[in-house]
C-alpha positions in Angstrom: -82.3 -28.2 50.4 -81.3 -30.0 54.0 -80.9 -33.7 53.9 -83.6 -35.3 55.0 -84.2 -34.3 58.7 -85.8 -37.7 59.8 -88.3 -40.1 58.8 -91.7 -39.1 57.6 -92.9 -42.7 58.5 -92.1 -46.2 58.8 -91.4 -48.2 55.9 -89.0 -50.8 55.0 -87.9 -48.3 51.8 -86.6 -44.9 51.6 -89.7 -43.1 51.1 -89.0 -40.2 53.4 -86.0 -39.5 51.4 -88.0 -40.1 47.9 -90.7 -37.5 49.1 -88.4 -34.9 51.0 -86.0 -34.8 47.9 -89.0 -34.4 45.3 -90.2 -31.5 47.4 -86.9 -30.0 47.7 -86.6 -30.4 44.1 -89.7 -27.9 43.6 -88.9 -25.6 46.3 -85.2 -24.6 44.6 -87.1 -24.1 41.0 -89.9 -22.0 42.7 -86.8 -20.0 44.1 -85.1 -19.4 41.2 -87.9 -18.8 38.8 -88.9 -16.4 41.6 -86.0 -14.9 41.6 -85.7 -14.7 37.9 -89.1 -12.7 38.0 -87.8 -9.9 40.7 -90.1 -12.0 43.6 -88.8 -11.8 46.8 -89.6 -13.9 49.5 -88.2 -17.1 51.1 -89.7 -20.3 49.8 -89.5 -23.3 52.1 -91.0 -26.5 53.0 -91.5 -28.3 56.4 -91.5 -32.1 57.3 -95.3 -31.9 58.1 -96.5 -30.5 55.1 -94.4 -33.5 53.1 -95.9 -35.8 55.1 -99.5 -34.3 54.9 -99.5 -33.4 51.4 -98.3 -37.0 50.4 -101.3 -38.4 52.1 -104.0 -35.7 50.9 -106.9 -37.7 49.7 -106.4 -39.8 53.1 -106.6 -36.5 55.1 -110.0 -35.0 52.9 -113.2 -34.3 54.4 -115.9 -33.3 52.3 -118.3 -31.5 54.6 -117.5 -33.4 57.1 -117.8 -36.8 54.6 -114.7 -38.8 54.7 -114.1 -40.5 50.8 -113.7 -43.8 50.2 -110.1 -44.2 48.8 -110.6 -47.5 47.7 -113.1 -49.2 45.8 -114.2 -52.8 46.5 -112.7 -54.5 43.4 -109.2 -52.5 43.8 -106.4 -54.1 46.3 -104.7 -57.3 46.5 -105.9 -60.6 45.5 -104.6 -64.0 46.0 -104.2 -66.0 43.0 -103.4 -69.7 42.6 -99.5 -69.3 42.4 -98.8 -65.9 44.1 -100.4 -62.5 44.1 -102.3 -60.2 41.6 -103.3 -56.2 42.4 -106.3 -54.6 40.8 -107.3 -51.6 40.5 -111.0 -50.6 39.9 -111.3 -47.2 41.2 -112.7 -45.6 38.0 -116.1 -47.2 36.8 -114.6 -48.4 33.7 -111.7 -50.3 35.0 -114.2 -52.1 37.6 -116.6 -52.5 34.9 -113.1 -54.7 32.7 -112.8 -57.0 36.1 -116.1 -57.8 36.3 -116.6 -58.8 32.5 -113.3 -61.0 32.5 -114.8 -62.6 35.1 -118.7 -61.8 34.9 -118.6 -61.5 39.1 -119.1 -58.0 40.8 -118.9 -58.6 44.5 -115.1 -58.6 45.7 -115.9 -62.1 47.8 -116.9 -63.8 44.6 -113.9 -61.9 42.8 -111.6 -63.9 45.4 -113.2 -67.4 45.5 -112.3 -67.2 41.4 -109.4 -65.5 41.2 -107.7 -67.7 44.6 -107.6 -71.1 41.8 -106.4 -68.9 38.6 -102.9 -68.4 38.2 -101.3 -64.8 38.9 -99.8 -64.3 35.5 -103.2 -65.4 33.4 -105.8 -63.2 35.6 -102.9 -60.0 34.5 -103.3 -61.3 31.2 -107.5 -62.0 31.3 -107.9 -58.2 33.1 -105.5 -56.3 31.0 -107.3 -58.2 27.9 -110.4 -56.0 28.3 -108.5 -52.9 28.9 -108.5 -53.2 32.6 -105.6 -52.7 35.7 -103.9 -55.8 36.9 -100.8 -57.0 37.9 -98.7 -60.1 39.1 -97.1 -59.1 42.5 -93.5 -59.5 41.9 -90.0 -59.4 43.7 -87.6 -56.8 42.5 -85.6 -59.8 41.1 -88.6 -60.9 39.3 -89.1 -57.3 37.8 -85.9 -57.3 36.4 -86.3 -60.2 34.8 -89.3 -58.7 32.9 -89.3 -57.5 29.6 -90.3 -54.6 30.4 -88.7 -54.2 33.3 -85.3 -55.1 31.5 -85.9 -53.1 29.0 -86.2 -49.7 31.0 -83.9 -50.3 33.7 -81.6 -47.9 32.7 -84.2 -45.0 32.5 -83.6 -42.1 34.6 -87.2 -41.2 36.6 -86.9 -37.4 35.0 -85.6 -36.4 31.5 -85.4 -33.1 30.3 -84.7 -31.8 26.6 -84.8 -28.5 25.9 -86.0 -26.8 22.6 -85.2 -23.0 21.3 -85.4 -20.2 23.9 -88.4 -18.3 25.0 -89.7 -14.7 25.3 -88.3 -13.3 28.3 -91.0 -13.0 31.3 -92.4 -10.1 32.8 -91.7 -9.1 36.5 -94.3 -11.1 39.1 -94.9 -10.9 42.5 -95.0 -14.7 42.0 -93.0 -17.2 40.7 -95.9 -18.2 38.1 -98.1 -15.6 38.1 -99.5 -14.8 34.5 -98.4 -17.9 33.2 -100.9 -19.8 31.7 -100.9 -24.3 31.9 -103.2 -26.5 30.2 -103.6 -29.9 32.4 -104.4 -33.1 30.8 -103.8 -34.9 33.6 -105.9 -37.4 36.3 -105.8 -39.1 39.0 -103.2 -37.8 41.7 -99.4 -37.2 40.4 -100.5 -34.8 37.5 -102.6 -33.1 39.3 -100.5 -32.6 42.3 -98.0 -31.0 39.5 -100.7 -28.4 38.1 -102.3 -27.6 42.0 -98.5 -26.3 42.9 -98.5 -24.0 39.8 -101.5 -22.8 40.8 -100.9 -22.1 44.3 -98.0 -20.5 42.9 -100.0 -18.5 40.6 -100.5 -20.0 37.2 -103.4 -19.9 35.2 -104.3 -23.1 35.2 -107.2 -24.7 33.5 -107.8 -28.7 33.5 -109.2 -30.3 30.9 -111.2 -34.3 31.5 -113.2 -35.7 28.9 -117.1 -35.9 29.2 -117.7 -39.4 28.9 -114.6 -41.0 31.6 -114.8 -37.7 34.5 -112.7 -37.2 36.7 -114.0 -39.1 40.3 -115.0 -35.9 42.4 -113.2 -36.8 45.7 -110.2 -37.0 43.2 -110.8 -33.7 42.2 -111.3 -32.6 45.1 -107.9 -33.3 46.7 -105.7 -31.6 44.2 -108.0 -28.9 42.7 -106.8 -26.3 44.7 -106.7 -22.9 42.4 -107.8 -24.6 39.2 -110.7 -24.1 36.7 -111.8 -27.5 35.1 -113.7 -28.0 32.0 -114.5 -30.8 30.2 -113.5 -31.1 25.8 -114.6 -34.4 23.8 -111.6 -34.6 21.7 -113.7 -36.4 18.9 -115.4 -33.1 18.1 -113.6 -30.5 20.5 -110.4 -31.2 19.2 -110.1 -28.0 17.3 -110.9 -25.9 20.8 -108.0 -27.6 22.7 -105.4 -26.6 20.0 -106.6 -23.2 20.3 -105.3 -23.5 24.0 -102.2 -24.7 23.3 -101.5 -21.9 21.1 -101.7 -19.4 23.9 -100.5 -21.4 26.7 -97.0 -21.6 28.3 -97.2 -24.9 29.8 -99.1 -28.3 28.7 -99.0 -31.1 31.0 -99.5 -34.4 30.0 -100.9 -37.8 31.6 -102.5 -40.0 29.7 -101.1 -43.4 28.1 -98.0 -42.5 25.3 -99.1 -42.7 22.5 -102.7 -41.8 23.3 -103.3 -38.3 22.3 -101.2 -38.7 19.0 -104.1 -39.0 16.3 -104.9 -35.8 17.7 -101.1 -33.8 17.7 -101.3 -33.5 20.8 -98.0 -36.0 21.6 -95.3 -34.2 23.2 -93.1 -34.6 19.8 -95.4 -32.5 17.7 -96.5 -30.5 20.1 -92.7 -29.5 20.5 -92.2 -29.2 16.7 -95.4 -27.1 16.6 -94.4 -24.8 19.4 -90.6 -24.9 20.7 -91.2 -22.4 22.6 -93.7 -24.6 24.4 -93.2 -26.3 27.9 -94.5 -29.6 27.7 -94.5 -32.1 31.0 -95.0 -35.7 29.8 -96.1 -38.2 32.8 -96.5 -41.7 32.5 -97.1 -44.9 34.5 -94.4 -47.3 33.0 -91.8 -44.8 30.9 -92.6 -44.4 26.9 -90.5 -47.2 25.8 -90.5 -51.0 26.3 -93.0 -53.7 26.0 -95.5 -51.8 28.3 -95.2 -48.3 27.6 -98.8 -48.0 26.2 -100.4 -49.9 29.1 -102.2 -47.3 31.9 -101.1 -48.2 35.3 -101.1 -46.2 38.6 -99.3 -46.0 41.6 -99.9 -49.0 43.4 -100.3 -51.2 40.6 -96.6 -50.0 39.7 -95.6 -50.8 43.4 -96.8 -54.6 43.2 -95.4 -54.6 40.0 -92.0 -53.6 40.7 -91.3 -55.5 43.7 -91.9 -52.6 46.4 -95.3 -54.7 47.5 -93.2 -57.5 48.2 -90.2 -55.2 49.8 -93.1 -53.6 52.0 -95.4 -56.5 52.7 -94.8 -59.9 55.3 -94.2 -63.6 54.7 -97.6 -64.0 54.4 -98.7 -61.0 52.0 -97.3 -58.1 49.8 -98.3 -54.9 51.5 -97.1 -51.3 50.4 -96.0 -47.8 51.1 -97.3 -45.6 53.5 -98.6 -43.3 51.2 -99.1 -43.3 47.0 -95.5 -41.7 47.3 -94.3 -42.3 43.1 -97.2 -40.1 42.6 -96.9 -37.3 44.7 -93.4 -37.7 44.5 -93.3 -37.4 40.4 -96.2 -34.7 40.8 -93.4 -32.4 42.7 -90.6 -33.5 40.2 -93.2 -32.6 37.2 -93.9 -29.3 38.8 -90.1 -28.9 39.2 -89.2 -29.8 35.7 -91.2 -26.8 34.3 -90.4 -24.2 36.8 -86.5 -25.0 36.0 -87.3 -24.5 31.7 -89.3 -21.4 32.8 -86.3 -19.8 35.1 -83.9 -21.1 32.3 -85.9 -19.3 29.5 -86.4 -22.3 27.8 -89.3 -24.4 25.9 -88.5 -28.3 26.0 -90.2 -31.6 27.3 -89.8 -32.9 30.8 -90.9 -36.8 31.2 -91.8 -38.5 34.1 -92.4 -42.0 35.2 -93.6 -43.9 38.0 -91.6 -46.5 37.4 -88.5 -44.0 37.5 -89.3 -43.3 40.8 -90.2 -47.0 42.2 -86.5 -48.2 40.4 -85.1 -44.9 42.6 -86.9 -46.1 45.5 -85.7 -49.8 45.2 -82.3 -49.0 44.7 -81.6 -46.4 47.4 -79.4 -47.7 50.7 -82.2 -47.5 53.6 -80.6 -45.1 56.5 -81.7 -45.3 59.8 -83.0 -42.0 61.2 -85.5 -41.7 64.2 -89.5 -40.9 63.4 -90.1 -37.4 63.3 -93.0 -36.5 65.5 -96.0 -35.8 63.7 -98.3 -32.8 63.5 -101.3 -32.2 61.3 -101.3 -29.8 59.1 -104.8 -29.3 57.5 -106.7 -26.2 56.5 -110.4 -25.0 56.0 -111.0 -24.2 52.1 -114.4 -23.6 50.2 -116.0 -25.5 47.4 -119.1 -25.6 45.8 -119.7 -29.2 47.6 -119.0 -27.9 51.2 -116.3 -27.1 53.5 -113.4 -28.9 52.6 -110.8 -30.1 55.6 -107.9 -30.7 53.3 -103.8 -30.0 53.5 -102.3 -27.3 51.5 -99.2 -27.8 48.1 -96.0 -28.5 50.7 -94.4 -25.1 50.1 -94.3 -21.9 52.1 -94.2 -18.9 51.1 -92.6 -16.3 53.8 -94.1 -18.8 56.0 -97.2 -19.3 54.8 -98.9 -21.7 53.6 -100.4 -21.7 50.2 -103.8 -22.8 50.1 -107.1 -21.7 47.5 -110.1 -22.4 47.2 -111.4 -25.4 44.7 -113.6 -24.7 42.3 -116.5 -27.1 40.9 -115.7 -29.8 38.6 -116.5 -29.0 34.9 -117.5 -26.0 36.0 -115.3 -23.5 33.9 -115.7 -22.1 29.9 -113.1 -23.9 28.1 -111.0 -20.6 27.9 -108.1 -18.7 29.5 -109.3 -16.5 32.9 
């Protein structure tokens, strides 16, 4: 694809060439599994549909409700030597913060936290399996264990395993093919909404007792079916879908999912003919590998907050761009295996992209002007206003409905 036409939006970093190249990245694997499958049609992209789609849960209405994309005990906090980020979206990580620290109102959270020092309230919160993080400078990252430790990972890997059947002819580049998410949040999810636009078969799967948050779901469940599988007792079900499906996507902590073979190692030695998409917040080696972490708590901890913030206080980028950047690179990753005939593993990191990020030379290029690119889809909660995957198809957009949450027999359409 083009370089990058101009910037998406202000920021100190590169992020306009981080989220153009991502998307560009997916466009030329939709065209050439396309073209693999006798599809014709020209696949494109446009600078307003990056720069919508990267900030979709920003842009959602929920008939005509606008979500709250924060909760009160996620964000920044000032701590005693420095900075900390938290993140208590999910009732579970909110519920960590407010047991390290038995407060649950975000002014009381602050009055504490301003006299502790940054490095014990990461050490207090992550002790009872919550989200924290000392802000840091890139230098300071470095430094890290972990951060030395994966400094020479590339953000994408690929390996591939033995070849597959060939596939049939398709009026679209993944129509008929069949993907088994077991991803959250945003950046797996942006991966599996693509395929589906796209038309894959794709059917999500969240555990019962930690769902998904709906306006979540609702952002990036374009042309899904979601069900929900306890892996304690439903264990045997979910292999039964990975036996019949092409593509498994992964996002949950390395490491997690291995008492139950589902580990993108023996999920390869089971099936090579498999393509497995392994995402991750902080890579799957090194001292935090096993640690759960999202976008902006991998921001503040790799120096970008501080890149992107003032003298005063860290800030960040304009939009969660390492997820919806890796969610394109995912989505990428397996449409490349599928036009190579190929089973393998693609892996994915957030931290890949922030150490891309960080290290790219910032060009100067003027603002592009901005137009809004939303659509009108259904959903069993309302209208939704909401922007469509970033790719066109002979010019059109590729929007679909979404479907409920849960709502879906744990089974192939």
């Amino acid at each position: 694809m083009s370089t990058v036409p101009g910037e998406l939006w202000e920021c100190p970093l590169d992020v306009s060439a981080l989220a153009w190249e991502s998307v560009g990245a997916a466009v030329t694997a939709s065209r050439e599994l396309a073209a693999r499958r006798g599809s014709a049609g020209d696949v494109a992209t446009t600078p307003d549909l990056i720069r919508c789609s990267f900030a979709a849960v920003e842009r959602l209405l929920v008939d005509g409700r606008t979500p709250e994309v924060w909760a009160p005990l996620s964000g920044f906090f000032e701590a005693a030597d420095g900075w900390v980020r938290l993140h208590g979206n999910y009732p579970h990580h909110a519920a960590a913060i407010t047991a390290a620290y038995d407060v649950t109102e975000r002014a009381d959270l602050e009055r504490v936290l301003a006299s502790t020092p940054a490095a014990e309230i990461e050490a207090t919160i992550t002790g009872h399996r919550g989200i924290a993080t000392v802000v840091r400078t890139p230098d300071e990252w470095r430094a890290h264990p972990h951060g030395a430790a994966t400094a020479d990972e590339p953000w994408t890997t690929t390996t591939t395993t033995r070849e597959r059947s060939p596939l049939r002819p398709a009026g679209a580049a993944m129509e008929g093919l069949r993907v088994l998410d077991l991803t959250r949040v945003i950046a797996g999810p942006t991966c599996s909404q693509l395929l589906a636009c796209l038309g894959a078969d794709v059917l999500r799967v969240d555990p019962p007792q930690r769902p998904e948050l709906l306006d979540a779901h609702l952002s990036n469940g374009m042309g899904k079916r979601s069900t929900e599988l306890d892996l304690r007792t439903d264990a045997a079900r979910l292999h039964e879908l990975v036996a019949t499906a092409d593509v498994v996507l992964l996002g949950y902590r390395p490491g997690s999912l291995a008492p139950f073979g589902l580990d993108p190692q023996t999920l390869a030695a089971d099936r090579p003919d498999l393509i497995i998409a392994s995402l991750s917040a902080w890579g799957e080696g090194g001292p935090w590998a096993q640690r759960s972490g999202f976008d902006s708590i991998v921001q503040a901890a790799s120096g970008i907050a501080v890149r992107c913030g003032s003298a005063d206080r860290p800030g960040a980028l304009p939009v969660q761009a390492l997820d919806h950047a890796s969610g394109y690179r995912m989505a990428a990753g397996v449409m490349s295996l599928l036009a190579q005939g190929r089973g393998g593993i693609v892996r994915v990191s957030l931290l890949g992209a922030a150490r891309d990020l960080l290290a790219a030379p910032v060009v100067d290029r003027p603002l592009l002007p901005s137009t809004d690119c939303v659509v009108q889809v259904d959903s069993p909660y309302g209208p939704l206003t909401t922007v469509p995957p970033p790719i066109t198809l002979e010019g059109r957009t590729l929007e679909q409905p979404v479907a409920g949450y849960a709502s879906a027999p744990a089974a192939w359409a």
